[in-house]
FIBAMI-235685 format. One record per atom (N, C-alpha, C): residue in three letters; atom name; x, z, y. Coordinates in steps of 0.1 Angstrom, whole numbers, plus 5000, padded with zeros to 4 digits. Atoms other than C-alpha are relative to their C-alpha. Layout:
+------+------+------+------+-------+
! code ! site ! east !   up ! north !
+------+------+------+------+-------+
!  ALA !   CA !    X !    Z !     Y !
...
+------+------+------+------+-------+
This chain:
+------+------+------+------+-------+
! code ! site ! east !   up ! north !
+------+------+------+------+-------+
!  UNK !    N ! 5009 ! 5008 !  4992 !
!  UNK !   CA ! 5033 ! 4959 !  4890 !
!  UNK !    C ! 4990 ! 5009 !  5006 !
!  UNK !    N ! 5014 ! 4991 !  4998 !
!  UNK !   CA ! 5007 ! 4973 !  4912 !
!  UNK !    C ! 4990 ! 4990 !  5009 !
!  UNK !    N ! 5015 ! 5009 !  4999 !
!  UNK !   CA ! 4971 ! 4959 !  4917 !
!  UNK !    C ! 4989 ! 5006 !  5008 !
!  UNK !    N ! 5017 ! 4993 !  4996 !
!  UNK !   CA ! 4941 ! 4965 !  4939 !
!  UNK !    C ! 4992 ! 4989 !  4998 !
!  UNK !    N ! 5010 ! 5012 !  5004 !
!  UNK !   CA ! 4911 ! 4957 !  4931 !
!  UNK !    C ! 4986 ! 5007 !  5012 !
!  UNK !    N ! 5013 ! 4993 !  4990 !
!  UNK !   CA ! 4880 ! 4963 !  4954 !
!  UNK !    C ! 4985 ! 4998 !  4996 !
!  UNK !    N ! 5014 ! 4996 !  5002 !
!  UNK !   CA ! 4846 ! 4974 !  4946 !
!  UNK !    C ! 4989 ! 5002 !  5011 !
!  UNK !    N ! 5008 ! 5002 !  4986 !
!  UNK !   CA ! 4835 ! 4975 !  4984 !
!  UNK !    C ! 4992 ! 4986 !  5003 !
!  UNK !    N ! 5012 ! 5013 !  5001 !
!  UNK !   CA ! 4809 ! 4952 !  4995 !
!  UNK !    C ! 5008 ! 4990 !  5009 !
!  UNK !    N ! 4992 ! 5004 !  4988 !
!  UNK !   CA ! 4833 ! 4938 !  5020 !
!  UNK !    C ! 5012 ! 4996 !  4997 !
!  UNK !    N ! 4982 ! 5009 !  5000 !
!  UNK !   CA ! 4868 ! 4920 !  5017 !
!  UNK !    C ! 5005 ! 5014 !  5009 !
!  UNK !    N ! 4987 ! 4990 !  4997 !
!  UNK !   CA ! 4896 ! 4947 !  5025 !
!  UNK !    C ! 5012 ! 4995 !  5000 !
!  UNK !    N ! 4988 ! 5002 !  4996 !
!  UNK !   CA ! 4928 ! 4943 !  5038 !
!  UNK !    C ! 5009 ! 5018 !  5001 !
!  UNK !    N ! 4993 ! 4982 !  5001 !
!  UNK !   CA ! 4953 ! 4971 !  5025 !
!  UNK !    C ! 5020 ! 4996 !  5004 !
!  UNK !    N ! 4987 ! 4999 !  5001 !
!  UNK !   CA ! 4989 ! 4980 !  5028 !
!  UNK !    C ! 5006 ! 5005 !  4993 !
!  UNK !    N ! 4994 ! 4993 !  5005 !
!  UNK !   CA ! 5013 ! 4994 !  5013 !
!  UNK !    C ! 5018 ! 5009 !  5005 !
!  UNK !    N ! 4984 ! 4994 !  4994 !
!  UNK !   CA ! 5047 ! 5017 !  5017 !
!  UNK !    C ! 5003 ! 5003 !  4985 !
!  UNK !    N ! 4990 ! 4997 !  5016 !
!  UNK !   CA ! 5076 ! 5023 !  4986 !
!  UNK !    C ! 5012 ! 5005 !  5003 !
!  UNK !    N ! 4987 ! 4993 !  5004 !
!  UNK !   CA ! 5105 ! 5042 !  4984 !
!  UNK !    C ! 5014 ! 4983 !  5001 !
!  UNK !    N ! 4993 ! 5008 !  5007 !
!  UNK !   CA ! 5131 ! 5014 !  4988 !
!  UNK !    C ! 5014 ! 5002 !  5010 !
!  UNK !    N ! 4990 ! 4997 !  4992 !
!  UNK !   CA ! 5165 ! 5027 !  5002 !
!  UNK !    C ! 5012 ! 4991 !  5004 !
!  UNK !    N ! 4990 ! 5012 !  4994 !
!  UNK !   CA ! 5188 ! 4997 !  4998 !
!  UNK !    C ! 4993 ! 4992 !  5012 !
!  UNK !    N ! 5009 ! 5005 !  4988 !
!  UNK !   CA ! 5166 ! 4975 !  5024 !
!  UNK !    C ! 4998 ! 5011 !  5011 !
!  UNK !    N ! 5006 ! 4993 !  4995 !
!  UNK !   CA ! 5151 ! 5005 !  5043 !
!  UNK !    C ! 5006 ! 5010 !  5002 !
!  UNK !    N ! 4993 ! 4981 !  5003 !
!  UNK !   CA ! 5180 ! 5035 !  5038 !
!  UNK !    C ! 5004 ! 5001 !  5019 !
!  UNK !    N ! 4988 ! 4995 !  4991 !
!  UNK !   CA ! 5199 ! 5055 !  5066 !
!  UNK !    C ! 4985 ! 5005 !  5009 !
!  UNK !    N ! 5008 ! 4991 !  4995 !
!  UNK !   CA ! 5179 ! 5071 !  5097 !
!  UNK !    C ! 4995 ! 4991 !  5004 !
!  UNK !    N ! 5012 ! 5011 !  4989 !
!  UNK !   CA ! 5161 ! 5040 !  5116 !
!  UNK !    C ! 4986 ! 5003 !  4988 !
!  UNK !    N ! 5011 ! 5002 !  5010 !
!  UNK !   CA ! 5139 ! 5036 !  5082 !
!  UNK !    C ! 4996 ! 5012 !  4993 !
!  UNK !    N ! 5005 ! 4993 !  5012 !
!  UNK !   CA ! 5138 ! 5067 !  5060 !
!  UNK !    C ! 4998 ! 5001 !  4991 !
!  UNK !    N ! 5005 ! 5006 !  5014 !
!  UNK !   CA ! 5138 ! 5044 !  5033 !
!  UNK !    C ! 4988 ! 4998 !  4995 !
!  UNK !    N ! 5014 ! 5006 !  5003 !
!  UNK !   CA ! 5103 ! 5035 !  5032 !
!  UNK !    C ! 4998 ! 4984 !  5004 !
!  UNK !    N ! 5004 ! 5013 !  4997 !
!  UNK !   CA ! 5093 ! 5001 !  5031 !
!  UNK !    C ! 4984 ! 4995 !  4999 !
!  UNK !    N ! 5012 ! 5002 !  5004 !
!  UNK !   CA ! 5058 ! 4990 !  5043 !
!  UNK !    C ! 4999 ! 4988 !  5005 !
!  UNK !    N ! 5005 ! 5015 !  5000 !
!  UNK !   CA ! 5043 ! 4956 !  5039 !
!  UNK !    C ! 4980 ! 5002 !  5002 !
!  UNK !    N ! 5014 ! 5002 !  4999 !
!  UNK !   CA ! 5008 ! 4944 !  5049 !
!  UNK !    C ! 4993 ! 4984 !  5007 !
!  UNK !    N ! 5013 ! 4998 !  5009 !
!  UNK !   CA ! 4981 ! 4930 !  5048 !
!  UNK !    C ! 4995 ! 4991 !  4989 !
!  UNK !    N ! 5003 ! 5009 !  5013 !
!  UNK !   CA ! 4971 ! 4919 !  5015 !
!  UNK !    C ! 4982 ! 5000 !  5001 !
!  UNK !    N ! 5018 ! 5000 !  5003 !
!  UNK !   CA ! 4931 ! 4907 !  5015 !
!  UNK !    C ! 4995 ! 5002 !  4984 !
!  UNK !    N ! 5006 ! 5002 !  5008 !
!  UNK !   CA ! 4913 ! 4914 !  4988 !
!  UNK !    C ! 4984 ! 5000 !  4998 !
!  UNK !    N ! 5013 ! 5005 !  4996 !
!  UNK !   CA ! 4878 ! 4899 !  4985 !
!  UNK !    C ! 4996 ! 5008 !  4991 !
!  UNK !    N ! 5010 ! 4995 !  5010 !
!  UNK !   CA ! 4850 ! 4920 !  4970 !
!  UNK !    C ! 4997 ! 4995 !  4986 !
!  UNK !    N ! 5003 ! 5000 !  5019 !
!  UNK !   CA ! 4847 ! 4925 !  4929 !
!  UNK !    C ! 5015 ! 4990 !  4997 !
!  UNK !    N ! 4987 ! 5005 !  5004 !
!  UNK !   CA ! 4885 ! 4908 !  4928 !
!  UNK !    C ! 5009 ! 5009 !  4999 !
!  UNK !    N ! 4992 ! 4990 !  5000 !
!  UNK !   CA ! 4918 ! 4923 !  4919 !
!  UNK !    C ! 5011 ! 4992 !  5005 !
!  UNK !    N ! 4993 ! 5008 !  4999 !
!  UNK !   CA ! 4950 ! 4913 !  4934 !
!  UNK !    C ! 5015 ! 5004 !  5004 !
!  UNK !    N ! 4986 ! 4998 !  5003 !
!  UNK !   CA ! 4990 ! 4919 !  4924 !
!  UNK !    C ! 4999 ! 5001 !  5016 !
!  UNK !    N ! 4992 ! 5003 !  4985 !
!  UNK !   CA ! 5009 ! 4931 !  4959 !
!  UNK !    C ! 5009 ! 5006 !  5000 !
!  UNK !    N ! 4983 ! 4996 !  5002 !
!  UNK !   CA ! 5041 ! 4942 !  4939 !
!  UNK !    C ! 5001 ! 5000 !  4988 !
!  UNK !    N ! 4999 ! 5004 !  5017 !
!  UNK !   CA ! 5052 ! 4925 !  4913 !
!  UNK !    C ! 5012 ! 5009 !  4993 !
!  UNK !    N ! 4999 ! 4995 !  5004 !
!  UNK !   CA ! 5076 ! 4944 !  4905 !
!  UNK !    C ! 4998 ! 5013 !  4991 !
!  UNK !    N ! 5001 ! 4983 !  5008 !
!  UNK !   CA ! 5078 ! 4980 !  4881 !
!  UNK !    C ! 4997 ! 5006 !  5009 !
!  UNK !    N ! 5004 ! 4994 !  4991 !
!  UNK !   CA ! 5062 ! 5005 !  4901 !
!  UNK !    C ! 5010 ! 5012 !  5000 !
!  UNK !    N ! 4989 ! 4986 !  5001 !
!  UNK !   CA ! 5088 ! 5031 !  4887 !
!  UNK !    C ! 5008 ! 4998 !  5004 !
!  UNK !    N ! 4984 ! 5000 !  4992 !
!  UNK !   CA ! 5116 ! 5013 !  4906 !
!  UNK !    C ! 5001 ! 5006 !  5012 !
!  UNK !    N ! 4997 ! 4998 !  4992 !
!  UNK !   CA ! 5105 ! 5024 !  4930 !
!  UNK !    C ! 4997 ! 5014 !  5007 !
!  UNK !    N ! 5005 ! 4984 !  4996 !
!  UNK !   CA ! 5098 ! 5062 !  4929 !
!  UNK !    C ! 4990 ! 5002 !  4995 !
!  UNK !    N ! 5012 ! 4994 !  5007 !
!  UNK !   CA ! 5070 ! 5079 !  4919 !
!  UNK !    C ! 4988 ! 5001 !  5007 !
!  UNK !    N ! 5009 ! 4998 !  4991 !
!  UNK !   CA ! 5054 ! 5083 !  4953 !
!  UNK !    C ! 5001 ! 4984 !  5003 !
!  UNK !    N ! 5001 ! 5009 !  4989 !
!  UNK !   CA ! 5037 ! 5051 !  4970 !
!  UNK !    C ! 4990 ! 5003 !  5009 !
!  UNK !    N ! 5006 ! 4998 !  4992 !
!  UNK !   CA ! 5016 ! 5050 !  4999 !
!  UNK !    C ! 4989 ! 4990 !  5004 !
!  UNK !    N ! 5004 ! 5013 !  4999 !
!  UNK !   CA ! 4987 ! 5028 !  5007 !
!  UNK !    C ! 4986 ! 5004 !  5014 !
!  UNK !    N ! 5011 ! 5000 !  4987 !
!  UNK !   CA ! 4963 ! 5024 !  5036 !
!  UNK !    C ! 4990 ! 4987 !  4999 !
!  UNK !    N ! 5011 ! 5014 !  5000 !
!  UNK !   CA ! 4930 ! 4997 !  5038 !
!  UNK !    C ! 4988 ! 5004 !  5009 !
!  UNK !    N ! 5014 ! 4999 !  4994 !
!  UNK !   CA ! 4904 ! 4990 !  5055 !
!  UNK !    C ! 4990 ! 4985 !  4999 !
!  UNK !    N ! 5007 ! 5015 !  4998 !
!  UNK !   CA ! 4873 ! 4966 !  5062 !
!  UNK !    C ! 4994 ! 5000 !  5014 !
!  UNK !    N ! 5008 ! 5002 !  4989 !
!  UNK !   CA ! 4855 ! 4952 !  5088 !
!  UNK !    C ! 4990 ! 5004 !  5005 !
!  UNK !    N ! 5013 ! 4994 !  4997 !
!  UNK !   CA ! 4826 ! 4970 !  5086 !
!  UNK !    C ! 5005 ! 5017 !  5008 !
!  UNK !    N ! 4995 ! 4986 !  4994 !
!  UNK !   CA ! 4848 ! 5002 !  5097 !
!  UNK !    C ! 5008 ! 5007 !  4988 !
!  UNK !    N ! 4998 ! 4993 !  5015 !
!  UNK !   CA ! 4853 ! 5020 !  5063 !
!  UNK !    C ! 5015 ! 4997 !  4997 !
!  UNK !    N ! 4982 ! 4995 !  5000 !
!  UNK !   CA ! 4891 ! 5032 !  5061 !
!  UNK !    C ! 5001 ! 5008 !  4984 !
!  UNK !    N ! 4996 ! 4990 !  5007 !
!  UNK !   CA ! 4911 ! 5046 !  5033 !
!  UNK !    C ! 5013 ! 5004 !  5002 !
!  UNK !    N ! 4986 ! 4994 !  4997 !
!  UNK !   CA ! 4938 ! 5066 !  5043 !
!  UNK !    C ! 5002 ! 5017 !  5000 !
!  UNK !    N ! 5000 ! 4988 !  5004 !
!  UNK !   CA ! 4954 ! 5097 !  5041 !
!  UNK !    C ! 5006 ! 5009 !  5009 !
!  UNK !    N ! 4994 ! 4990 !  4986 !
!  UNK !   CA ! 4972 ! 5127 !  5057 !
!  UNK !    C ! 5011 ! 4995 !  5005 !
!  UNK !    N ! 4990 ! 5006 !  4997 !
!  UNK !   CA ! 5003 ! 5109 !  5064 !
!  UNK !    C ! 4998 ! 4993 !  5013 !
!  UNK !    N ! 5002 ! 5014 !  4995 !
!  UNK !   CA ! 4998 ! 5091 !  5096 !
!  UNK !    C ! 5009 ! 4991 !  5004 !
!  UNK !    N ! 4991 ! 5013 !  4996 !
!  UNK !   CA ! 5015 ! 5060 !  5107 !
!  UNK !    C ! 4995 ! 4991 !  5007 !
!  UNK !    N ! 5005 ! 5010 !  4988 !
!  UNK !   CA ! 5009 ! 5029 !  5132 !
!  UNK !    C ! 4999 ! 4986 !  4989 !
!  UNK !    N ! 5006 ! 5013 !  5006 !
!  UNK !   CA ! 4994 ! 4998 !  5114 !
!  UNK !    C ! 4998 ! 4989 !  5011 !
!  UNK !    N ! 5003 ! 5007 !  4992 !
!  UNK !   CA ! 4992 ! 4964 !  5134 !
!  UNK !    C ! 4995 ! 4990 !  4995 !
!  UNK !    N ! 5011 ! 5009 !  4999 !
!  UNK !   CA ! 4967 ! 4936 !  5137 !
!  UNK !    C ! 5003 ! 4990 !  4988 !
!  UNK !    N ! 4997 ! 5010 !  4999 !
!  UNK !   CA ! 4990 ! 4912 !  5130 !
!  UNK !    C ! 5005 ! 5004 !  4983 !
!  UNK !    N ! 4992 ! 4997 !  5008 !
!  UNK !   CA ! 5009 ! 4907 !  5094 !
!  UNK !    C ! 5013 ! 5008 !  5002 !
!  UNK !    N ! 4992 ! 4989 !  4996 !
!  UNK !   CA ! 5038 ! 4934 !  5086 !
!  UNK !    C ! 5006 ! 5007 !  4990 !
!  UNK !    N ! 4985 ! 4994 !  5006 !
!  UNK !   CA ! 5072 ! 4942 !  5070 !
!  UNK !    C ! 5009 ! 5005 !  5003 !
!  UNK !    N ! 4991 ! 4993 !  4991 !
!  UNK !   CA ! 5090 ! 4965 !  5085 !
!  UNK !    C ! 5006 ! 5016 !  4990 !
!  UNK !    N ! 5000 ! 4986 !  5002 !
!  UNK !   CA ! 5106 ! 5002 !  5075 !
!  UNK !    C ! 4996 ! 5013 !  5011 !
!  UNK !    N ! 5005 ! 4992 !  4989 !
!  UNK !   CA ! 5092 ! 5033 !  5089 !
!  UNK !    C ! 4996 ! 5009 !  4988 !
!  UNK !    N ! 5002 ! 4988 !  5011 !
!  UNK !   CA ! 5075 ! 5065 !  5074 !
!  UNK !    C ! 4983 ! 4994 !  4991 !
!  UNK !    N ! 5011 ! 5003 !  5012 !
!  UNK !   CA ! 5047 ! 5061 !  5043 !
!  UNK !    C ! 4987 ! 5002 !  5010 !
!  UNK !    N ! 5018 ! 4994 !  4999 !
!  UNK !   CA ! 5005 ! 5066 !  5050 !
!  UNK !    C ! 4996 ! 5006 !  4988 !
!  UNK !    N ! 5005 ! 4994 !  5011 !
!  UNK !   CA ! 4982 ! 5075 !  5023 !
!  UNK !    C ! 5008 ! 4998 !  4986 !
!  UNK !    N ! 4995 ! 4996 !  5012 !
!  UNK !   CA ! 5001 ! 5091 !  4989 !
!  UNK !    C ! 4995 ! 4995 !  4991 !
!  UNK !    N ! 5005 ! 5005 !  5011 !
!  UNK !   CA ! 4993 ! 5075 !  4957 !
!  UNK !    C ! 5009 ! 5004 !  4988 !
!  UNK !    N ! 4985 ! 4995 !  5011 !
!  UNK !   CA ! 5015 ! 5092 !  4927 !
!  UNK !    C ! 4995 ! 4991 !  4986 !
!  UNK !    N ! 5002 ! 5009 !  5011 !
!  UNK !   CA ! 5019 ! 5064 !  4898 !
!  UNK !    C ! 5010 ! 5007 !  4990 !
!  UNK !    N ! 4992 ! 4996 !  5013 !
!  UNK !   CA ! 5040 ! 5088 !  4879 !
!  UNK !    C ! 5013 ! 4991 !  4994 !
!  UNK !    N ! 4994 ! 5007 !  5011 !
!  UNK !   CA ! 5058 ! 5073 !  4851 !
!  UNK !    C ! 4997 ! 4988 !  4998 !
!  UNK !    N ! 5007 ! 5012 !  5002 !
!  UNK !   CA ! 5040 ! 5039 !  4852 !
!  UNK !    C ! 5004 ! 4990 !  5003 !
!  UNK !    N ! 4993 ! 5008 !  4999 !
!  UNK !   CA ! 5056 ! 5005 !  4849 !
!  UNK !    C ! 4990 ! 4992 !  5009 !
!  UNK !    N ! 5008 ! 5002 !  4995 !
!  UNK !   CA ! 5022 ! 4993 !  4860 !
!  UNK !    C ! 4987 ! 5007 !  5006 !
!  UNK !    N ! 5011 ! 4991 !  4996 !
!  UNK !   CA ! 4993 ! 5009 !  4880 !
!  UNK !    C ! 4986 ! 4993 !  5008 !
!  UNK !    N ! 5009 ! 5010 !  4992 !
!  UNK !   CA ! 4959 ! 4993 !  4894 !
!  UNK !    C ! 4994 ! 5017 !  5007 !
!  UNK !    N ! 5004 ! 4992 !  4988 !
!  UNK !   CA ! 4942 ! 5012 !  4925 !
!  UNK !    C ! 4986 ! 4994 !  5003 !
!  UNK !    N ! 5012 ! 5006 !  4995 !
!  UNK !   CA ! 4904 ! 5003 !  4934 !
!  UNK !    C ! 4993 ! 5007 !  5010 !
!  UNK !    N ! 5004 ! 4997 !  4989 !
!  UNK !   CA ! 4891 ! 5007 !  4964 !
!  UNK !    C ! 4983 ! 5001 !  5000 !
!  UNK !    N ! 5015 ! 4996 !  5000 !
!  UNK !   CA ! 4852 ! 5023 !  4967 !
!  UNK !    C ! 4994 ! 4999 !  5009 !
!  UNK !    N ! 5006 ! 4996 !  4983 !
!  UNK !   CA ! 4832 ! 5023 !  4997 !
!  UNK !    C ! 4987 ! 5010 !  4998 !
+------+------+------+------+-------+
């Protein structure tokens, strides 16, 4: 399972990308699968893959932001849209969960 939780003074909306090659394989996708946007309201935490984190690789990817501006992302870039979003395409920011069935992520500002 993996969880964010946010510590920002502001409600965040994140994304995520996973390793998932049945859904997402061959060249159009890369096998990445990224989903978005999950809100999470300040000092809450909140599941946005219920599944085992190890099915799905070791690397995931995650991107967020808030309204105030305040981004978290990484050297990977990618195209994010307004609107909600499940599509295949290539990862954003790296998050390595290792060996971990479960992993939580908190977002700082």
């Amino acid at each position: 399972m993996l969880t964010f939780c946010n510590s920002h003074s502001t409600a965040i909306a994140t994304a995520i990308s996973f390793r998932e090659d049945e859904e997402c394989g061959g060249p159009e996708g890369n096998g990445w699968h990224n989903i978005g946007w999950y809100w999470v309201e300040p000092g809450t935490c909140r599941v946005v893959y219920q599944n085992d984190v190890d099915n799905a690789g070791r690397y995931w990817y995650v991107y967020a932001e808030a309204p105030d501006g305040t981004k978290w992302a990484g050297e990977f870039p990618t195209y994010v849209k307004h609107e909600a979003f499940d599509h295949c395409d290539s990862p954003p920011r790296e998050v390595d969960v290792g060996d971990a069935e479960n992993y939580t992520l908190t977002f700082t500002g």
